[in-house]
VOBA-1610 file (N, C-alpha, C; in pm, whole numbers, padded with zeros to 5 digits, always signed):
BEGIN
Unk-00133+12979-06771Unk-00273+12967-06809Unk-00285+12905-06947Unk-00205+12944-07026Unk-00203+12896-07166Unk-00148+12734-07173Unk-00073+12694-07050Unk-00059+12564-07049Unk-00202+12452-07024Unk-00254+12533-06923Unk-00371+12479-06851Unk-00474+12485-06973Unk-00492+12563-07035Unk-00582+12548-07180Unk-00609+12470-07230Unk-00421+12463-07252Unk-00342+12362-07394Unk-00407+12197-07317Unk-00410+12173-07225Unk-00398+12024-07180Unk-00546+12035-07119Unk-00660+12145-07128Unk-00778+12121-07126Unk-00819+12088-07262Unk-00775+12098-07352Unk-00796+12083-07528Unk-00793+11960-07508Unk-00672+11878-07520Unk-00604+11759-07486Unk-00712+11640-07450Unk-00743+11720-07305Unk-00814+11601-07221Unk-00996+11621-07295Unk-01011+11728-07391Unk-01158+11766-07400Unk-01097+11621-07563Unk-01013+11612-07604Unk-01011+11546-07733Unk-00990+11387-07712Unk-00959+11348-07624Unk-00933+11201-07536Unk-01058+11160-07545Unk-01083+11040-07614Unk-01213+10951-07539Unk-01178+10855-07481Unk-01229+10868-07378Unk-01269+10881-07231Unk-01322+10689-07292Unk-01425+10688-07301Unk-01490+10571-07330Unk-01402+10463-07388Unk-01285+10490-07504Unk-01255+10402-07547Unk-01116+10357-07470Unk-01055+10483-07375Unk-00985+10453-07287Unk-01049+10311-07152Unk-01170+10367-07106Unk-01197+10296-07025Unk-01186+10121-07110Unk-01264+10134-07214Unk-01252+09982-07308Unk-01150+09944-07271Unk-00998+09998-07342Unk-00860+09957-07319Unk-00853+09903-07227Unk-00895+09988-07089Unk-00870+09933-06946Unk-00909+09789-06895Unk-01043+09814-06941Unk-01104+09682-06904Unk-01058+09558-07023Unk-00992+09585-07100Unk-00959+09461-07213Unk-00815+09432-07128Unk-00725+09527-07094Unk-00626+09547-07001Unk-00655+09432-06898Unk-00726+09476-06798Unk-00757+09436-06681Unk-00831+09290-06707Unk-00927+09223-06804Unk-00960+09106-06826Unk-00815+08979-06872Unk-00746+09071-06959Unk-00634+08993-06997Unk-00519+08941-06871Unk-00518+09079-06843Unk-00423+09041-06694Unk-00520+08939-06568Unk-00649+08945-06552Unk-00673+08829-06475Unk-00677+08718-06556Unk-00664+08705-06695Unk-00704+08545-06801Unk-00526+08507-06821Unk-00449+08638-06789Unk-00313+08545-06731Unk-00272+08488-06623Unk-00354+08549-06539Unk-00367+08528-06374Unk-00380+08385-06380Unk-00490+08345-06468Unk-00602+08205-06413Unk-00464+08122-06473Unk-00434+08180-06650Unk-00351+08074-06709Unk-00226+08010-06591Unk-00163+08133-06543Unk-00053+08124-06448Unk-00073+08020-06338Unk-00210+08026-06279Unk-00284+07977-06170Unk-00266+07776-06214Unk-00308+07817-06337Unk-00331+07682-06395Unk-00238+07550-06416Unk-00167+07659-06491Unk+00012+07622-06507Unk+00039+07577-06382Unk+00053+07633-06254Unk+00106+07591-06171Unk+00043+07487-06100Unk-00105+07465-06107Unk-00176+07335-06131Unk-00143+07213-06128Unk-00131+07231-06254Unk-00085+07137-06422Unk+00061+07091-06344Unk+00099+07167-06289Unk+00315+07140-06254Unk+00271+07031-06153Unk+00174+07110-06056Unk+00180+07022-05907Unk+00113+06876-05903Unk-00010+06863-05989Unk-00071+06786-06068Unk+00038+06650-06094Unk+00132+06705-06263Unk+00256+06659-06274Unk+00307+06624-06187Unk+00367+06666-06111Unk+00404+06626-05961Unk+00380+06527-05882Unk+00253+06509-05831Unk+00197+06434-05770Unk+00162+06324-05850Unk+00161+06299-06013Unk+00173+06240-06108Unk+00324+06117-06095Unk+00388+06187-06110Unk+00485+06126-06103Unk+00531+06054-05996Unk+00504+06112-05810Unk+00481+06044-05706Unk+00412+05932-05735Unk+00270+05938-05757Unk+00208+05838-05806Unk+00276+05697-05821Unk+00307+05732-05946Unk+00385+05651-06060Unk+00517+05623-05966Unk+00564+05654-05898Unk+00703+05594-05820Unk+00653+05502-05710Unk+00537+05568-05677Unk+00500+05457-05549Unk+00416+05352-05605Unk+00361+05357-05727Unk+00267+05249-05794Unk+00362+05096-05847Unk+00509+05186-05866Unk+00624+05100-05875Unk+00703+05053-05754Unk+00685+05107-05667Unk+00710+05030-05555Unk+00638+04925-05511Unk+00460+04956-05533Unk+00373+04892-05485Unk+00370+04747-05587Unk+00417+04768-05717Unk+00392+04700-05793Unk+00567+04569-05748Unk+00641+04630-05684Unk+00752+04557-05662Unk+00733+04449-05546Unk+00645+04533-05440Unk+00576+04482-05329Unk+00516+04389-05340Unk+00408+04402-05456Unk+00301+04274-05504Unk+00365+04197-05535Unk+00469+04193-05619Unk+00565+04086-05644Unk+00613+03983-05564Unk+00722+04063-05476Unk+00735+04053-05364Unk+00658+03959-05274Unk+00549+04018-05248Unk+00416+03955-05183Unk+00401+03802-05240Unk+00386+03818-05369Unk+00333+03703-05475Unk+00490+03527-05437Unk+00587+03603-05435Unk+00647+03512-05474Unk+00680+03459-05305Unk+00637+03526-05199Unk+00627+03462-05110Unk+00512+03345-05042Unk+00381+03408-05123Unk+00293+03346-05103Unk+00284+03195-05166Unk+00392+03206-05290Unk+00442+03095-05380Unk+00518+02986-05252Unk+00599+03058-05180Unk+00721+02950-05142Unk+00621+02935-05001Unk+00533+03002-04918Unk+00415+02946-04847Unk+00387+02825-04885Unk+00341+02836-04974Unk+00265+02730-05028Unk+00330+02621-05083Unk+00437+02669-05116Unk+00501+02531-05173Unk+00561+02432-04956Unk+00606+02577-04891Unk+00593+02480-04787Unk+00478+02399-04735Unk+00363+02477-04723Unk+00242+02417-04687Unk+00211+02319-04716Unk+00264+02286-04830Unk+00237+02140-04901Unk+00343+02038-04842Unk+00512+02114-04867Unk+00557+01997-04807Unk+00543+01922-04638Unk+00489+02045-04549Unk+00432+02023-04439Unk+00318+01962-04419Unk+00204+01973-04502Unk+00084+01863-04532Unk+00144+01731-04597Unk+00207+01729-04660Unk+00264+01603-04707Unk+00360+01514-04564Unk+00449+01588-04528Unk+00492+01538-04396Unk+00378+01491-04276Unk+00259+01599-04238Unk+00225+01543-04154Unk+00101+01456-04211Unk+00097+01402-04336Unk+00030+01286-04346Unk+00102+01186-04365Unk+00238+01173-04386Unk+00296+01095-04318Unk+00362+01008-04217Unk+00352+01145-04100Unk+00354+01124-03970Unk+00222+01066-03892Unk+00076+01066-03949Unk-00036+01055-03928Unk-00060+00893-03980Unk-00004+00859-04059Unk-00018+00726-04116Unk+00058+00617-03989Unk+00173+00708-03939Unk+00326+00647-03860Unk+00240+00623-03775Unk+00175+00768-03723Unk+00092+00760-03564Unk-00018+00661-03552Unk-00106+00613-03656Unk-00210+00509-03679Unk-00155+00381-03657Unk-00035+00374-03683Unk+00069+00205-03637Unk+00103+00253-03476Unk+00079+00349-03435Unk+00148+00301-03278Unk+00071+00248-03183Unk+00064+00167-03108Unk-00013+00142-03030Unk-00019+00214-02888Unk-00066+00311-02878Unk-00086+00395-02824Unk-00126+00323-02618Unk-00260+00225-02694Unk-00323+00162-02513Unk-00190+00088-02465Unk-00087+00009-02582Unk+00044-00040-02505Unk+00111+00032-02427Unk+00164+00156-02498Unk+00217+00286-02421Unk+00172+00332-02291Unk+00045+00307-02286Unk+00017+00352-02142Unk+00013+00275-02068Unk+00014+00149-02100Unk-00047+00044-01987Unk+00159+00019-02020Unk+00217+00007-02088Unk+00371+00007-01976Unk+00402+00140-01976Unk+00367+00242-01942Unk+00391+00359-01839Unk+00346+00351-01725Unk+00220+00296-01696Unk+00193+00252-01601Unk+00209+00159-01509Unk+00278+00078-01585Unk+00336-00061-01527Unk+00493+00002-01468Unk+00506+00118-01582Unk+00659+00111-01470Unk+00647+00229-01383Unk+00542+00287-01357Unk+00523+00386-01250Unk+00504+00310-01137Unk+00447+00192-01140Unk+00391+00113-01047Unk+00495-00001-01024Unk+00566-00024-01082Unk+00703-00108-01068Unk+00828+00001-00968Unk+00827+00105-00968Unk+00919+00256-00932Unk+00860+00232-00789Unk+00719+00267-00768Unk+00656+00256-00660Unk+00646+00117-00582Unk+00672+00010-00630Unk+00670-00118-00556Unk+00784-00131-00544Unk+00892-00099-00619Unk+01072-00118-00598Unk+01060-00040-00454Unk+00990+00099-00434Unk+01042+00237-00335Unk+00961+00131-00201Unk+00852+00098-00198Unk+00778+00010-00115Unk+00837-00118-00062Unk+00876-00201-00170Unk+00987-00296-00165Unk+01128-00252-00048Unk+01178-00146-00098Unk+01274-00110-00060Unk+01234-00027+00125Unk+01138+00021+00169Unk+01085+00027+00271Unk+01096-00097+00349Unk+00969-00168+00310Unk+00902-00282+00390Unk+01052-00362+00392Unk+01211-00351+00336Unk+01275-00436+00391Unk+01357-00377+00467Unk+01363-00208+00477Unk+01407-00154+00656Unk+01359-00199+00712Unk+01195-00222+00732Unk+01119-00232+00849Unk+01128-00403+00873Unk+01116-00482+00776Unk+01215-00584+00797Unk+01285-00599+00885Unk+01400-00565+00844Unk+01496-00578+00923Unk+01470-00518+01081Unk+01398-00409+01085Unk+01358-00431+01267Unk+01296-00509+01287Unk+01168-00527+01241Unk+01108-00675+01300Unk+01209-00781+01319Unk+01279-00797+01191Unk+01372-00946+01284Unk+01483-00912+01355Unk+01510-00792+01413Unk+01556-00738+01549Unk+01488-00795+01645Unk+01342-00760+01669Unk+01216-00750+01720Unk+01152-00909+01726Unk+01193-00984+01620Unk+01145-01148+01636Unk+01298-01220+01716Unk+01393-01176+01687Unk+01515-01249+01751Unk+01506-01230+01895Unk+01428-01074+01952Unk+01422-01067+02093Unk+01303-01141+02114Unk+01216-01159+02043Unk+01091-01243+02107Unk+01120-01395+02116Unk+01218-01459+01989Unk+01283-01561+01983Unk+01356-01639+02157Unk+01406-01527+02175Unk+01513-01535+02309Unk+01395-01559+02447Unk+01286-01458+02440Unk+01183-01471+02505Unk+01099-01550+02522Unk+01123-01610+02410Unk+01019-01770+02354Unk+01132-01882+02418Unk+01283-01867+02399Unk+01377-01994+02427Unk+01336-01996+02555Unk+01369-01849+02650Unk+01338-01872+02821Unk+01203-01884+02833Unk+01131-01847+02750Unk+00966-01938+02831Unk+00929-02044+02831Unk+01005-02154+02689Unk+01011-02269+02672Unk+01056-02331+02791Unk+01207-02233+02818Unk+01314-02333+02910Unk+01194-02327+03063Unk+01131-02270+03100Unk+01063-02221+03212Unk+00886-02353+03192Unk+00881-02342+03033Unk+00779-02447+03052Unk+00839-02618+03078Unk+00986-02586+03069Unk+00985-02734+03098Unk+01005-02750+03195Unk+01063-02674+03251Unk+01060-02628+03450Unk+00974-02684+03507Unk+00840-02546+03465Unk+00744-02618+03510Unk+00607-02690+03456Unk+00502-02746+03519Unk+00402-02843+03463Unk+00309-02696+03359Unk+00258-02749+03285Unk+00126-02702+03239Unk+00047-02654+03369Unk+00003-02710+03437Unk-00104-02692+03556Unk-00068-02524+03586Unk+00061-02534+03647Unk+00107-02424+03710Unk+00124-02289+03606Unk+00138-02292+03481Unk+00126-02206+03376Unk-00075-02190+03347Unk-00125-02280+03358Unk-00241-02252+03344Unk-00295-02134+03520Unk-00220-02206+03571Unk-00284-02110+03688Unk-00240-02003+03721Unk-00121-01985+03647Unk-00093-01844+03659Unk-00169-01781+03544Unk-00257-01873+03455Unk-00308-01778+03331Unk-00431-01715+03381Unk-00490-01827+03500Unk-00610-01797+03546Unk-00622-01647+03612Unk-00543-01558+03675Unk-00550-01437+03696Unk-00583-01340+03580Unk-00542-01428+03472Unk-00534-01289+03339Unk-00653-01316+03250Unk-00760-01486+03283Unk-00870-01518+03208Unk-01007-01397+03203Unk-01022-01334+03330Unk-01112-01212+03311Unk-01051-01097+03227Unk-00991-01089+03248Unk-00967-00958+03145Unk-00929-00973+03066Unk-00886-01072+02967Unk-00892-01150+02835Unk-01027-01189+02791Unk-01119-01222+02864Unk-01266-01266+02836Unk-01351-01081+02802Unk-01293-01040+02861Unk-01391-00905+02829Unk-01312-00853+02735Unk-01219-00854+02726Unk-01168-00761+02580Unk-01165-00853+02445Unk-01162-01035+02442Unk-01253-01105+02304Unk-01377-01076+02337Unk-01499-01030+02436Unk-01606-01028+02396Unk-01678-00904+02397Unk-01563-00799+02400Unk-01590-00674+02358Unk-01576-00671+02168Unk-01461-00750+02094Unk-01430-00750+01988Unk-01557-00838+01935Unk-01596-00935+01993Unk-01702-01044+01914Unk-01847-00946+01905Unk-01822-00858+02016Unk-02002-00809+01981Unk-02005-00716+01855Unk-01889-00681+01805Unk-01949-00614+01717Unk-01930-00685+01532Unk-01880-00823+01566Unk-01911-00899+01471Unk-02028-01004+01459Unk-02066-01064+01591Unk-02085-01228+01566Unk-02230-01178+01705Unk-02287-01276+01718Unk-02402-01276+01837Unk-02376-01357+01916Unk-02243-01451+01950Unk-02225-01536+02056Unk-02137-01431+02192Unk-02109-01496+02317Unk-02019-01436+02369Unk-01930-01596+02427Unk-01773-01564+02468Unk-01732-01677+02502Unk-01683-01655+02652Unk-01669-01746+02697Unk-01604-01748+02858Unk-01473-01823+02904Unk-01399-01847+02961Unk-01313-01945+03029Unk-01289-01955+03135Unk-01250-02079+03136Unk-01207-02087+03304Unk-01168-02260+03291Unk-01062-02257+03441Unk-01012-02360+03429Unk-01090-02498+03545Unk-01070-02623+03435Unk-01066-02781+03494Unk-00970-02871+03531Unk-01060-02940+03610Unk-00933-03080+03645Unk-01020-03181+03522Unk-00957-03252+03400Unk-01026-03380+03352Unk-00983-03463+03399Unk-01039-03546+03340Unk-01099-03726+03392Unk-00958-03819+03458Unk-00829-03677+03377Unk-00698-03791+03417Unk-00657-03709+03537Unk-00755-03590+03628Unk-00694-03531+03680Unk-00592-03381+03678Unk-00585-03347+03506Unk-00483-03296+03475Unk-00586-03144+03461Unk-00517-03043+03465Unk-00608-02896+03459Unk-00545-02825+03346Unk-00676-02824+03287Unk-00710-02792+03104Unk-00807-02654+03115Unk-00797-02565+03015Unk-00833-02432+02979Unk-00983-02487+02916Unk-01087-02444+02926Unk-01256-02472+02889Unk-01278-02349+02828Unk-01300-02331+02703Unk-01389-02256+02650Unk-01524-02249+02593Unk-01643-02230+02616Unk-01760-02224+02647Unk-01820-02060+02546Unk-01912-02120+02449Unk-01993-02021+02396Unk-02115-01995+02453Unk-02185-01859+02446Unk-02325-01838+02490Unk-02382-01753+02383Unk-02517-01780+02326Unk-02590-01733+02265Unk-02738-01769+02287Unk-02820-01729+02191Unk-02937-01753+02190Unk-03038-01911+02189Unk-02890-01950+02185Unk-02918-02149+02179Unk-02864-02224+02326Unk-02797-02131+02382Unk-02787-02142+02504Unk-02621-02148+02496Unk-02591-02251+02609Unk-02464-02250+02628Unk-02364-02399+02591Unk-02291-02362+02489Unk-02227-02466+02376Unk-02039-02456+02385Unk-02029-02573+02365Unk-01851-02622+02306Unk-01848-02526+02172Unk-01735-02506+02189Unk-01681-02415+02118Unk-01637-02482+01909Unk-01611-02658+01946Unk-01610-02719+01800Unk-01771-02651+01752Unk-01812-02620+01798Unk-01988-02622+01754Unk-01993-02544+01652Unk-01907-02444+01626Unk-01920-02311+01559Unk-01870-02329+01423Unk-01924-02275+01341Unk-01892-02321+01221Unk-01785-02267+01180Unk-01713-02299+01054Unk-01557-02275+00993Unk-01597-02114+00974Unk-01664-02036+00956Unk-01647-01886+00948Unk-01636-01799+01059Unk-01693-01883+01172Unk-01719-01831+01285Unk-01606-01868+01415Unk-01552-01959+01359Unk-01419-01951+01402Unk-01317-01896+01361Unk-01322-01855+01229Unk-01220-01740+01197Unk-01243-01613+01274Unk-01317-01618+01286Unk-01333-01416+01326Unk-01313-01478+01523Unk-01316-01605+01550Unk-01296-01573+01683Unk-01150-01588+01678Unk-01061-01698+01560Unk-00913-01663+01582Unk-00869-01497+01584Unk-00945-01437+01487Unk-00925-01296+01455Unk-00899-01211+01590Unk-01037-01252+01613Unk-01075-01155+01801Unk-00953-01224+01874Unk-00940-01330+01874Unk-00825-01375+01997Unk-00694-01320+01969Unk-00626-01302+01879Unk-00538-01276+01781Unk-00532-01089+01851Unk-00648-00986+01853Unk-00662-00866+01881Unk-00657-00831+01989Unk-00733-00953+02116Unk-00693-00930+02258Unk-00593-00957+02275Unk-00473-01048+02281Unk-00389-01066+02307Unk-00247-00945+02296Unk-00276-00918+02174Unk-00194-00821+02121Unk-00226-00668+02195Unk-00368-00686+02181Unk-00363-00572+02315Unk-00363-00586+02440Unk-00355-00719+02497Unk-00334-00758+02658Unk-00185-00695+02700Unk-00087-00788+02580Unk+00052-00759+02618Unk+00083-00672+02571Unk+00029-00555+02469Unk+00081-00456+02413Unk+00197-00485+02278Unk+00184-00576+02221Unk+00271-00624+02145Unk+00307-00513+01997Unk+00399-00483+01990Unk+00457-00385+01904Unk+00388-00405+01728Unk+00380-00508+01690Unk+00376-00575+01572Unk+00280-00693+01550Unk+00186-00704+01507Unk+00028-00801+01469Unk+00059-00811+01313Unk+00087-00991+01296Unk+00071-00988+01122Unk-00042-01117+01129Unk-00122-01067+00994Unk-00245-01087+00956Unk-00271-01170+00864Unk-00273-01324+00828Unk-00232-01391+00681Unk-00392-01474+00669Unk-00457-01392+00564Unk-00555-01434+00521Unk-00679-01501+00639Unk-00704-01371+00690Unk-00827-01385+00805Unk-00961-01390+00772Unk-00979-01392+00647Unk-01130-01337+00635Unk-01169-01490+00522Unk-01102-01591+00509Unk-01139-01662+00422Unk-01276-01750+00475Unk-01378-01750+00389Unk-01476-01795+00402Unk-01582-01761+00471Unk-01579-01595+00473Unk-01664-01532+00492Unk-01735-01467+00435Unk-01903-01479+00461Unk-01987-01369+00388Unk-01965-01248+00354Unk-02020-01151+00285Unk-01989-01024+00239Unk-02025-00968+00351Unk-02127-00945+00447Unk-02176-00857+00498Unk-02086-00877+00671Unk-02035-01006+00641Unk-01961-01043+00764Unk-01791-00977+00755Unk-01798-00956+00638Unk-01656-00934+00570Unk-01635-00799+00617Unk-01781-00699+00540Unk-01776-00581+00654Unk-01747-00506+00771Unk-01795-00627+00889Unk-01757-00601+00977Unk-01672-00569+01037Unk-01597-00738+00997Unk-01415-00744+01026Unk-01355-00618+00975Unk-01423-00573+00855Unk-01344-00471+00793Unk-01288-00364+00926Unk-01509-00345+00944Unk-01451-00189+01086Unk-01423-00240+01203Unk-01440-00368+01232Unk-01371-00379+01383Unk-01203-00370+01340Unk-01132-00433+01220Unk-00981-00397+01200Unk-00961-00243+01201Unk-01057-00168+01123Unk-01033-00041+01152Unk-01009+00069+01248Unk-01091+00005+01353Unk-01111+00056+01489Unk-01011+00027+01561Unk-00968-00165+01578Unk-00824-00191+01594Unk-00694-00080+01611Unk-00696-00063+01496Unk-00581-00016+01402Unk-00571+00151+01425Unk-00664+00215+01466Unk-00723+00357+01531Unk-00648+00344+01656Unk-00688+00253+01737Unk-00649+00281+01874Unk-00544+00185+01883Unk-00488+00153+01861Unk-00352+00092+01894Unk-00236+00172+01780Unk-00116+00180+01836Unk+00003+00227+01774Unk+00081+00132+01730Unk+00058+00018+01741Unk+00164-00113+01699Unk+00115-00093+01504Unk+00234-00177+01476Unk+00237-00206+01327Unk+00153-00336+01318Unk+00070-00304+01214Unk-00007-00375+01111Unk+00045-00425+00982Unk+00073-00579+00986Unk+00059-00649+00822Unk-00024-00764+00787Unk-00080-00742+00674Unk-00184-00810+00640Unk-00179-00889+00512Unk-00183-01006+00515Unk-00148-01098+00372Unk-00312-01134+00327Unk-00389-01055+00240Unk-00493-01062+00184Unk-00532-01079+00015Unk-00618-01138+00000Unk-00660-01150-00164Unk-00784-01040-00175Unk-00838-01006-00003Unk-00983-00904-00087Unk-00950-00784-00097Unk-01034-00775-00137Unk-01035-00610-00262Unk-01053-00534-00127Unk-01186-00547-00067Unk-01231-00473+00051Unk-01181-00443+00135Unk-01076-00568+00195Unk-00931-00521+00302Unk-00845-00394+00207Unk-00829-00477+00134Unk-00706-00386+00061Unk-00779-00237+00033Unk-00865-00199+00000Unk-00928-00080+00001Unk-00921+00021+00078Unk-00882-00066+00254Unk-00913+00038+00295Unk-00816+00146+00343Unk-00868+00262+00382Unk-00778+00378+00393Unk-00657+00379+00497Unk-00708+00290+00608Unk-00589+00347+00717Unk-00435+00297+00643Unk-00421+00202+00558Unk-00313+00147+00522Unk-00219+00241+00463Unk-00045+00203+00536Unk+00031+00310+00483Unk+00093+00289+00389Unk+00087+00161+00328Unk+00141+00098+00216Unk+00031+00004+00165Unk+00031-00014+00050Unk-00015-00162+00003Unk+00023-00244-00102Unk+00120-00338-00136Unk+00189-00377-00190Unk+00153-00521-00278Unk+00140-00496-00435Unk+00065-00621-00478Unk+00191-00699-00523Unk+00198-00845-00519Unk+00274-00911-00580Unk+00211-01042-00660
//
């Protein structure tokens, strides 16, 4: 009990108040080391990231460099490459460029007339297979016309004059407005001669009557029956259309076309017009 007294004395002589002060001067100091501590470690990380900074600002600054002295040797190429291609641009202003094409074209078209060339003289060479047998055919019809008279060759032609007359005056109608006929005479010496006879709108005329254009297109037509009478493999064509109108020129054009449709024989044609040569059925066309 006398202890419990002793240390009620004690605690009655303690102020209380200036203890609590202590505390709280205590307790302010310890959080104003807190903050300092707080701060400090701040200040370090701060530092820190300071110095990152500064290492990568030196990298960046090595980079720019870097950067810089490439943009230097850019440029120094850029120039020598602008300088080159204005020299190449000056070169290119001397070339003659329309020459270049027009002999590229000349030798595309020289390649193609050599390959054409080189064709048309296979086929050559069958035709004069093909002319040596007609040759042989021509010696024995000769040897056979001297056999026998004209007369007797005309009268054996006379069986084949109708149906030669309708297939030239199937070809003439769709060029010309005449039609022609034949048939055979005895003249004045007796001797029997082939008569050809025009009919048109002027009546009925000799055949000199017809003018130089209008006898081409009937050599033409005669030239087309024949070849289709006997079926002849091969028809060559050397400048048929001379001295004809444009609109006549036409014609010939589509009656050759039509020709040339229905028959399977080979076609060659030695022409200067544009209009022949134009047209499509041709499997070659060869300028020289």
């Amino acid at each position: 009990e006398k202890d419990i007294e002793d240390i009620k004395l004690v605690l009655h002589d303690i102020d209380r108040k200036e203890i609590e002060k202590i505390y709280d001067e205590v307790q302010e100091l310890q959080a104003k080391e807190k903050s300092i501590d707080m701060h400090i470690t701040n200040l370090e990380g701060e530092t820190k990231k300071l110095e990152e900074y500064k290492e990568e600002s030196t990298k960046y600054k090595m980079q720019i460099e870097n950067i810089e002295k490439s943009i230097k040797e850019v440029e120094s190429t850029k120039l020598k490459v602008e300088r080159g291609k204005a020299d190449i641009e000056k070169q290119l202003q001397g070339i003659d460029y329309a020459g270049i094409l027009e002999l590229e074209k000349l030798n595309t078209k020289m390649k193609e007339s050599y390959r054409d060339i080189d064709s048309l003289v296979h086929e050559f060479k069958d035709v004069q297979i093909q002319v040596k047998q007609l040759q042989q055919e021509e010696e024995v019809v000769n040897n056979l016309y001297n056999i026998f008279s004209k007369e007797l060759l005309l009268l054996v032609l006379q069986d084949h004059l109708p149906v030669l007359s309708d297939i030239i005056n199937s070809y003439l109608a769709q060029v010309v407005e005449y039609q022609i006929s034949f048939s055979l005479h005895k003249s004045t010496t007796d001797k029997l001669e082939l008569l050809a006879q025009i009919f048109d709108d002027k009546g009925e005329r000799d055949v000199k009557s017809l003018s130089g254009g209008q006898r081409v297109i009937l050599k033409i037509v005669w030239m087309f029956a024949i070849s289709s009478y006997i079926h002849s493999p091969v028809l060559f064509i050397d400048e048929t259309i001379n001295n004809l109108d444009a609109d006549t020129v036409a014609k010939v054009s589509d009656m050759l076309e039509d020709f040339v449709k229905s028959k399977s024989m080979k076609l060659y044609a030695v022409t200067h017009n544009q209009q022949i040569q134009d047209m499509k059925f041709w499997d070659k066309v060869i300028e020289i």
